[in-house]
N, C-alpha and C positions, 0 to 999 in steps of 0.2 A: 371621560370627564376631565381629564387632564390637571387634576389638580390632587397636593398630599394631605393625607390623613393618616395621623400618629394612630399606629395598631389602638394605642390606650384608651383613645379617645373616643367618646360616641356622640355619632352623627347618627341621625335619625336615617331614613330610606325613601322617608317624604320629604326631608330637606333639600334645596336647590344648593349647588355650590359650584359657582363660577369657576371658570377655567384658571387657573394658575393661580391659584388658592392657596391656604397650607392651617392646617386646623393640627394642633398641636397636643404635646402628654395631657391627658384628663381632662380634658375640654370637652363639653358638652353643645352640641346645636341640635335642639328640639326639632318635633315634626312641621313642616310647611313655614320654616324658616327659609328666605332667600340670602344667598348673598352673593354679588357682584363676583367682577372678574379681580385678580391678583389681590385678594384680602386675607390677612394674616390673624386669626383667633390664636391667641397665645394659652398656653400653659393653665389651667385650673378654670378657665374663662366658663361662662355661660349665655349662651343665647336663647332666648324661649321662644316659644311657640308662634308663628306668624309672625315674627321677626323680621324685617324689608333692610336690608343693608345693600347699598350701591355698591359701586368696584373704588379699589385703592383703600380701603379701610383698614386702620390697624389695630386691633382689641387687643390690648396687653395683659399679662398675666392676671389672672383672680380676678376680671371684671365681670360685674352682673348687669345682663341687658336683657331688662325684661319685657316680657311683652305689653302692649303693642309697641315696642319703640319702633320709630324709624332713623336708620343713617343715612343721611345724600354722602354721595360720593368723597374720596377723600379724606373724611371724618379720622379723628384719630382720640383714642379711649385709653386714659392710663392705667395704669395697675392698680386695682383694686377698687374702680371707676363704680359707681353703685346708680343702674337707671331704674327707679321704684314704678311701682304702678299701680296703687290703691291709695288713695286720696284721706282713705278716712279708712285705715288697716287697725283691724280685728280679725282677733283668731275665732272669736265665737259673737253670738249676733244676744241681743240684747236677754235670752232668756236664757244663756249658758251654756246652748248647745251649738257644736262647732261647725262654723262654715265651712260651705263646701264653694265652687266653683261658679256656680249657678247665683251662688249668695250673694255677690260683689259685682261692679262694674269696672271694669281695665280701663288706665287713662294710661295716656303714652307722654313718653318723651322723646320730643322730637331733637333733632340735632341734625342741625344743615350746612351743605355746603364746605368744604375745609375746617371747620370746627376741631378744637381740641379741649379735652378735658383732660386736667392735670391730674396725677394719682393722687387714688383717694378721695376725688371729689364724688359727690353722691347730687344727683337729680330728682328733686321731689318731684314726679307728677301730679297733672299736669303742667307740663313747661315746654317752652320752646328755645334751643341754642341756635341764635341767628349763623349766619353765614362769617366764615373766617374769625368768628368770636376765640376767646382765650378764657378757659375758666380756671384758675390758678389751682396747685394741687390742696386739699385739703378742705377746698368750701362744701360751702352747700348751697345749693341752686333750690330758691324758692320760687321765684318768678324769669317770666321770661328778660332773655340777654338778647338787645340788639345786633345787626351785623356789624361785626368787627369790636364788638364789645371785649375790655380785657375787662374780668370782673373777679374779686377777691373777699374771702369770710367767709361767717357762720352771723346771720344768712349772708351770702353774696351780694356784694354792692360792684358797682361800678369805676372804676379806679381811671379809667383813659381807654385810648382806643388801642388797637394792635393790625398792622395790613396783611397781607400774605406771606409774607416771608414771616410770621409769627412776632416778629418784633414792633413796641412799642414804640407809638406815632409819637412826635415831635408837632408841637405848635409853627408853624413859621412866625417870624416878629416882626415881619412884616405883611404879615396877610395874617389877621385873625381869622379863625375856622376853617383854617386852610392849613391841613395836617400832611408832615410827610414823613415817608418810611425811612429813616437812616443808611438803611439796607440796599435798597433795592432805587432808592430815588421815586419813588410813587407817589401819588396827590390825591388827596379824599379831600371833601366837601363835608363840613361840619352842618346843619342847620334844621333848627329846633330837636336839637338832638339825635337827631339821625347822621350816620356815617354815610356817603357816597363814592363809591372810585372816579376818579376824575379820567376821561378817557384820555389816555396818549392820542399827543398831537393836536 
């Protein structure tokens, strides 16, 4: 399988876990959870059941990702990151007696592409985290974040954009909607709201 597992930790025997992995002290990956090649589940973390995680992903200490969530590739999940999955959470159903499994339906949160959630941030589902978005540590994610969204609070608004090197887009002053990365020198296309990577060259 080529990849490490902390004695501590429990990985299920139905779980997939890509080559050059490393799943850490007290961490838990339920049964017919997948994950990608070279991903890191840190320290006290949790992945549930049918769980779809790509390669490159980094689950930082004490984060909950619950089922169904899915991660594309790259994703990166901070410490103590909370992805929910009941829309309308009860512990017992309108006549006091306590749900079971069968009771509820699972919504997922999805999270795409280079995405990073900042610790502590929690994910109502259902929601979607566009691609190379930035969710600040401490929000709350009620609705979905466009690509390249940097978004901040309780609930999460939308603050400016952010490119792949993670840092925050710059207007040009001379080209309104025409955003570039400090960093990296990159060029997104602003319009009607949507972020676009401008292709080099």
């Amino acid at each position: 399988m080529n990849s490490r597992v902390q004695p501590s930790a429990q990985v299920d025997e139905r779980a997939e876990i890509g080559a050059g992995s490393s799943i850490w002290d007290l961490a838990q990956v339920r049964e017919n959870a997948r994950l990608g090649e070279n991903c890191v589940v840190g320290r006290g973390a949790y992945v549930g059941p049918g769980v779809r995680i790509g390669s490159n992903v980094k689950i930082q200490n004490y984060a909950l990702v619950y089922e169904p969530a899915e991660l594309a590739d790259g994703v990166f999940i901070g410490p103590s990151v909370v992805l929910t999955n009941d829309h309308n959470p009860r512990a017992v159903d309108p006549s006091g007696k306590l749900k079971g499994s069968a009771d509820w339906e699972a919504v997922a949160v999805t999270v795409a592409e280079g995405a990073s959630l900042g610790a502590r941030s929690v994910c109502v589902a259902p929601v979607h985290i566009g691609r190379w978005a930035l969710v600040a540590a401490g929000s709350v994610v009620t609705r979905d974040v466009p690509d390249f969204g940097l978004v901040v609070g309780v609930p999460a608004r939308r603050i400016g954009w952010v490119g792949r090197a993670g840092v925050r887009l710059v207007e040009r002053a001379d080209e309104p909607g025409v955003w570039e990365c400090p960093q990296s020198g990159a060029l997104h296309d602003e319009k009607d709201g949507v972020l676009t990577e401008r292709t080099p060259g």
